[in-house]
Structure formats: structure tokens, C-alpha cells
N, C-alpha and C positions, 0 to 999 in steps of 0.2 A: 713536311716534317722529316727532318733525318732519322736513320736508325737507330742513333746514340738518344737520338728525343725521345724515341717510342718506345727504346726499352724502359726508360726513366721514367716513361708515362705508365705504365704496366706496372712497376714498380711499387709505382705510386698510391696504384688503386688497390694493386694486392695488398699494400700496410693498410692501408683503409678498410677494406673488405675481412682479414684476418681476426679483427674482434666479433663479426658475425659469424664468421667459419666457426671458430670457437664454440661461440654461445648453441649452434646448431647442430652443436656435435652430439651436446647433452640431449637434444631435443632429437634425433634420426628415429624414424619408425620402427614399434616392435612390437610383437604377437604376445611379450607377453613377460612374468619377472624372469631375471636370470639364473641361473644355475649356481650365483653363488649367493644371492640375495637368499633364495628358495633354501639354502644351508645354513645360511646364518640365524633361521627361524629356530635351531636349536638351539641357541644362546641367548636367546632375548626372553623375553617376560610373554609373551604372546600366547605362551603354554602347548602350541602346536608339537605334536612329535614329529621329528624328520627320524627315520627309519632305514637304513640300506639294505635292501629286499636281498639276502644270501637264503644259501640253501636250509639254514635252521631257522631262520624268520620264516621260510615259504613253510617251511614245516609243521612247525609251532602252528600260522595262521591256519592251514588247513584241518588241521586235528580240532581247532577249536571254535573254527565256524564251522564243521560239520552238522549239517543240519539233519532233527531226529526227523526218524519215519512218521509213517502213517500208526503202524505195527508198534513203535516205541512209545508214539503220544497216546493213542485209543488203545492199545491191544487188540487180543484178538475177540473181544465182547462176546456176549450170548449170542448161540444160532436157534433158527427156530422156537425162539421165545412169543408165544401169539400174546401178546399184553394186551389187557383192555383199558383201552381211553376215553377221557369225556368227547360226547359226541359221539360215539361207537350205539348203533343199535344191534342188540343182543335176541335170537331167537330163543325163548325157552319153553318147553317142553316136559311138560308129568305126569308120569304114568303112576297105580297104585295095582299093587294082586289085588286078587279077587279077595274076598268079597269087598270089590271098591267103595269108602266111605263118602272121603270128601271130593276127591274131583273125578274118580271115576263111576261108570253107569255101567247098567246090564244091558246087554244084545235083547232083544226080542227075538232075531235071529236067529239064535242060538240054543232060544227054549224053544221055540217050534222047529226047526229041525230034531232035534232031541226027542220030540215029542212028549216032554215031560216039562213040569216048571219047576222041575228043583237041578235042572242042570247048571253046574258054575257057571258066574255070571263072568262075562271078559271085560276086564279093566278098560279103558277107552281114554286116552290124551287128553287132559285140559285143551280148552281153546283159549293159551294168553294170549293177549297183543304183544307185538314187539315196545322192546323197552330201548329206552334211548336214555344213555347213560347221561346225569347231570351235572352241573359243574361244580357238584358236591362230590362226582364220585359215585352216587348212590342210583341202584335202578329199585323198585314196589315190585313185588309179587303178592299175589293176595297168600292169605294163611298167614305169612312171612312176614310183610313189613319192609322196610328198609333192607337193601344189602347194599355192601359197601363193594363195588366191582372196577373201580380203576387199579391198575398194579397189581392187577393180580388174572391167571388166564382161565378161560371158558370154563376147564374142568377144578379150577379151584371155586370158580363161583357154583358150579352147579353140589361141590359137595356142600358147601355152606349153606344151599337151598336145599340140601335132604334133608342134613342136621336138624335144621330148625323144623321139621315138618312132622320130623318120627314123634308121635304121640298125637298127632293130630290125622294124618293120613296111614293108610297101611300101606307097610314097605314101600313108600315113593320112588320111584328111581326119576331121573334129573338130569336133562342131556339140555345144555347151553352152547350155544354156538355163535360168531361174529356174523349180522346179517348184513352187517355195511362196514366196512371199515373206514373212519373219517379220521380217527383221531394217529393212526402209525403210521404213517406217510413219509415221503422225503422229498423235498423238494429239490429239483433238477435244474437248473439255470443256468445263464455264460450263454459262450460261444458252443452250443451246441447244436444239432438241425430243428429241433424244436424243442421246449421247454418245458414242465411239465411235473404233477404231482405221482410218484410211485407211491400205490403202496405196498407195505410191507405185510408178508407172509410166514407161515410157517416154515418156510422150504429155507426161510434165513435170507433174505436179498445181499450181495453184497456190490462192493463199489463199480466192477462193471456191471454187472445186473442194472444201476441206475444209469449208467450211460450208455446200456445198450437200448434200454428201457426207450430214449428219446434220438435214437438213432444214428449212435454215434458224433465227432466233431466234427464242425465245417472242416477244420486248419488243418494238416501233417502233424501227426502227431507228435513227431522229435520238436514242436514247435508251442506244446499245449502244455500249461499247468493244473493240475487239478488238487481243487482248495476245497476243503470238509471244515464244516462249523460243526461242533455238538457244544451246546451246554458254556457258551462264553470261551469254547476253546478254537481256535481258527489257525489250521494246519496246511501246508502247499505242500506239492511235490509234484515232480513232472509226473507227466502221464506215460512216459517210455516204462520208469522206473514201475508204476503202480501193471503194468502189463506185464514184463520181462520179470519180477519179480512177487510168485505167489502169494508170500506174505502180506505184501502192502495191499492186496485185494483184501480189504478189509469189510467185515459183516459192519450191513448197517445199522442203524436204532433211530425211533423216531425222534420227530422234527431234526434231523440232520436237513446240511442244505451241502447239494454237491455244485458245485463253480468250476465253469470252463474258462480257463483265462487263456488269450491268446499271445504269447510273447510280451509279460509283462517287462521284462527286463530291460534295458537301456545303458549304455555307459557314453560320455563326451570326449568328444579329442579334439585337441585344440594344441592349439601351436605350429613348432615344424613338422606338421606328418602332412603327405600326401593327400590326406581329405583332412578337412576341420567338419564334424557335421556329431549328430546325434545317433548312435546306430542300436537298434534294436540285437537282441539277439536270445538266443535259445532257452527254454526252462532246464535242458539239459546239463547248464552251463557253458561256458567260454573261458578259456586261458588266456592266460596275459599273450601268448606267441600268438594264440589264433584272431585276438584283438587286432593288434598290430599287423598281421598279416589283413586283415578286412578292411583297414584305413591305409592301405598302401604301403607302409611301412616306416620311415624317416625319408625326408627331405637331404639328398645327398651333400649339398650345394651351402644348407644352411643349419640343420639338427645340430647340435651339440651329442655326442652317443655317449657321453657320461653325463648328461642333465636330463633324462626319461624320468616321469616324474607321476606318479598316483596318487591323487587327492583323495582321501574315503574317512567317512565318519564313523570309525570299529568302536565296537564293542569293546567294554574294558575288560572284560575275561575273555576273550581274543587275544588281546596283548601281554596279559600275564605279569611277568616279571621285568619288564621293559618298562612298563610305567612308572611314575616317578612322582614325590609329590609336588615338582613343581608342572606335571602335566592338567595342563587344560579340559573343561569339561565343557561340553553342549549344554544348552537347553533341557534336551532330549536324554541326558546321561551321557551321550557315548563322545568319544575323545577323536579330536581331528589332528588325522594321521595323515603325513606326507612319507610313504613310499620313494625312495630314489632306487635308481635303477641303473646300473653302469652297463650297457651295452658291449664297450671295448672289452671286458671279462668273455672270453668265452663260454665260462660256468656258467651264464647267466642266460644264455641258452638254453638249457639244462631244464636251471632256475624259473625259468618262464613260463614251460611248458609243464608245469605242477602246479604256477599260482592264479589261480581264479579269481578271473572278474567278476565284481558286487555289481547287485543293480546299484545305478545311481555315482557309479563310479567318475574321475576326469582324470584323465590321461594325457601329460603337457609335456610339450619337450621343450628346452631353451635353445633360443641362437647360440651356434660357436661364437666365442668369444671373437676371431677372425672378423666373421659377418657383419658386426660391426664396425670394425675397422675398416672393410672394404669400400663398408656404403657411406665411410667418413672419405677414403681416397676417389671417390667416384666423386663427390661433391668439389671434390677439392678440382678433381681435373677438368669435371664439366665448367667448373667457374673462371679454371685457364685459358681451356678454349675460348669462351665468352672475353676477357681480357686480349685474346689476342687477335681475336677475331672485331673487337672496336678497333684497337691499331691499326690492323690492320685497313680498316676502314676509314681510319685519322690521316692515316701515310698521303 
């Protein structure tokens, strides 16, 4: 076959092969939508917000997820309050002056040494049983009756049991005390070295008190959240913060339940970064620099540095005055926010290292618009060689 053939033969195949070039251009591999599809989300009906993270958006965002304390949600509650609760057995104890009627007796003792039998007789202690509070609330003392003893402490029950006695005993005096504690308790759970019921006392237990209580955490601490339930209300806060900071050492009250959680947080990266993967990170928090620093940073070769991209489902008083009504709502109430991110900005250096990562966060970068074209001219040249390389094989 001549030269003049085999270019013609080449020719030939290239017009032929050009309608599939084509169609496969639309078709070349990607990580993911692009940088300008992901923008056009703010013009469609889809209701997503697209957002460009500058320095008064990170602003705004951080004032208004700030999350309360320990200290802002519980206060700083009653210390040494000994409350009695059902279940709680109660020691109590009555004494009367002389001359004892109803539960106190005379010494013999005390007339024969005297040598006389008209020496004062010495009052002598009832012998009650322990009482064990019911799930009315109420403990029996004889003379007495019923007393109502949840919610209220030792020395409030014990005057309520003089009161009702005065006309029936002389001068009673009335000392109650907690002989078991069951019912103020806190329960200790998580990631701790072991688990475990405190309970509580007059001296006031507070928040470390229950985690020293069970031996401290497995984990680093800079890596530990600690979750307090009272009463339907369910609060986290890292464990640095509740140490470094007195306040959040908060007094406890019963049935609290204190939770060790270990690195609940998580955010996704996907796209052109260095690692695509799932990456845990601190109760302390994490900034968007310190993100991107942990997943390598951008892909040199192929990132887009103006298509960095935060997917996150905020809260609509997060957002404030950005919302709109044609913005979209979850399920769950809260509005899906797309974050953009211009890298090429210098400020946004700045910017990055103020805006904190949510759990549950995704972090996407797009191909350069280039990278596609490349791996359209790569298809294109791999199929010339293939064309010249049969010629040459025809020749």
C-alpha cells in the first residue's frame, strides 16, 4: 500500500471514529458535579442555598452556632441539697425529757445508784425500724402516721415528726438521717474505665466528682465529649472545656446520666483532594484549614481552587438574613446549604481558619474545567496512535 493510500486510509477511519469521539466526550470520567452546575443550584427551583463563605458569612455562621454551655443550659443548681427519694431508707430516732411518757422509759440504773427511787428517770431512744421510703413518697412512724418525706431533706422530715408528736410525747427531739441512699444517684456511662452508679451527697458531687468517681476516660482527652441528660434535657461539651474551665464543672442532681463519648464527630471529603475517605475528628472542634490540611489538601493536577465546596444541613437561625423564601426546607426543619469556597482569594485563608467544621459535614472540590479537556485530548491521541499504528501494519 502506498503513503498516499494510508494516509487516506487513516483518514477514513478518523471520519468514521469522530462521531464516537464526540458522543464520549460527554461520557469521560468524573468525581463528581462541576463547579458550575453546583452554582447554578442558586437559580433553580431545587431551593438549596449556594452561599460564598467570605469573612461576614464565617462570622455570622460562628456567633450563631455557638453552642451553650453546661453552666448556660443547667446553671449552677443546689449544692449540698441531701433530698429524700423513693426508695431511700431513712434512720429515725426519739428521744423525750424526763419524765418520759410515750416512748421513753426509766433506768433502774440510775435509781439504785442514787439510792433513792425518786431520782429523774433518763429518757431512753425509741427502737424504730428503718423506714423505707414508698412510691407514695410517704414513710409510718408510730404516734405519727403517714409523713410525706420525698422532696424534702432529713432535717425537714425530722421537724415534721416533732410537730405532730408535741401533745402526745414530752419535748420529743427527732434526728432522721439517710441509711441507704438509692434513690440520688447518677449514673456514669460511655467510654469510661468503668461504669457505674455515684451517689450523691451532701458535700454536693459535681461533674468531675462523677468521672473521677469511675476512673477517669479510656481516650485523650482533647478527643472526649461529655453528654449530661437531666429531666428530657440532653447537653455535650467537650471534656477539655468542662476541665480548663471551672464553671462548666457543674453540681449534679439526681438521676442525671453523665456519657463518655469518644470522637463523635465526622466530616466527608470527596472529590479532588488527596484522600477521599471519612475522617473522624475532635470534640474540641476542627476548622475548615485544619480539615483540608488532614485530607492532604487539593489535588494539584486536577482541583478546581475556585470549586471547594461544603455541603451542610444549618439551622435556619444560623443563617439569619440570607434566607429567602424561595429557600428549601428538610424533613428535619433545617435548610441545605452549599458553602463555595474560592481558594485563589488569599482572604480566604484568613476565612478558613475561623470557620468550623459540623459533624456530618462533605467537603467536594470540582475538576478544572482544563481536566476535562485534557482527558478529551488524551482520548483523542491514544486513538491516533491506534490509527497509525494499523497503517502502519497495512503498509
Amino acid at each position: 500500500m502506498s503513503c498516499i493510500g494510508n494516509r487516506r486510509w487513516i483518514r477514513a477511519a478518523a471520519l468514521l471514529a469522530a462521531p464516537f469521539l464526540v458522543a464520549s466526550c460527554a461520557s469521560l470520567g468524573s468525581s463528581g458535579p462541576s463547579k458550575r452546575s453546583i452554582a447554578n443550584e442558586r437559580s433553580n427551583a431545587s431551593g438549596i442555598m449556594v452561599v460564598n463563605l467570605n469573612d461576614q458569612v464565617a462570622r455570622q455562621v460562628f456567633e450563631n452556632r455557638r453552642p451553650k454551655t453546661f453552666a448556660e443550659i443547667f446553671g449552677r443548681g443546689m449544692v449540698g441539697q441531701n433530698i429524700i427519694g423513693p426508695g431511700d431508707v431513712l434512720d429515725i430516732a426519739i428521744w423525750e425529757s424526763p419524765p418520759a411518757a410515750l416512748f421513753g422509759t426509766l433506768s433502774a440504773d440510775s435509781r439504785l445508784s442514787s439510792g433513792t427511787s425518786s431520782a429523774p428517770a433518763i429518757a431512753r431512744s425509741a427502737d424504730i425500724p428503718e423506714q423505707m421510703v414508698d412510691n407514695s413518697g410517704q414513710i409510718t412512724v408510730p404516734f405519727v402516721g403517714s409523713v410525706t418525706a420525698v422532696g424534702h431533706t432529713p432535717n425537714q422530715v425530722a421537724k415534721e415528726i416533732a410537730a405532730r408528736l408535741r401533745g402526745k410525747a414530752h419535748d420529743p427531739q427527732v434526728v432522721v438521717r439517710i441509711a441507704s441512699n438509692n434513690a440520688a444517684n447518677v449514673a456514669v456511662v460511655g467510654e469510661f474505665n468503668k461504669s457505674g452508679l455515684m451517689p450523691l451527697t451532701t458535700k454536693g458531687e459535681r461533674l468531675l466528682d462523677a468521672i473521677a468517681s469511675v476512673g477517669g476516660v479510656k481516650q485523650p482527652v482533647n478527643k472526649m465529649t461529655i453528654q449530661v441528660s437531666r429531666g428530657g434535657v440532653v447537653a455535650s461539651e467537650p471534656l477539655a472545656d468542662v476541665i480548663s474551665k471551672p464553671e462548666e464543672n457543674i453540681p449534679l442532681q439526681a438521676n442525671d446520666v453523665v456519657t463518655a463519648l469518644f470522637q463523635p464527630y465526622s466530616f466527608q471529603a470527596l472529590g479532588a483532594f488527596n484522600i477521599n475517605a471519612e475522617v473522624d475528628f475532635e470534640a474540641t472542634g476542627l476548622t475548615l484549614a485544619q480539615a483540608l490540611g488532614r485530607i492532604g489538601g487539593l489535588q494539584d493536577n486536577r482541583a478546581d481552587i475556585k470549586g471547594v465546596f461544603i455541603f451542610r444541613l444549618e439551622d435556619p437561625a444560623t443563617l439569619g438574613n440570607l434566607v429567602t423564601s424561595a429557600t428549601g426546607m428538610a424533613p428535619d426543619g433545617k435548610i441545605p446549604v452549599i458553602y463555595r469556597v474560592d481558594m485563589s482569594d488569599p482572604a480566604t485563608f484568613f476565612v478558613a481558619q475561623g470557620f468550623y467544621i459540623q459533624n456530618k459535614d462533605m467537603l467536594y472540590v470540582s475538576n478544572a474545567p482544563l481536566t476535562d479537556i485534557q482527558k478529551f485530548v488524551n482520548v483523542i491521541s491514544s486513538m491516533a496512535f491506534s490509527f497509525v499504528s494499523i497503517g502502519n501494519a497495512a503498509n
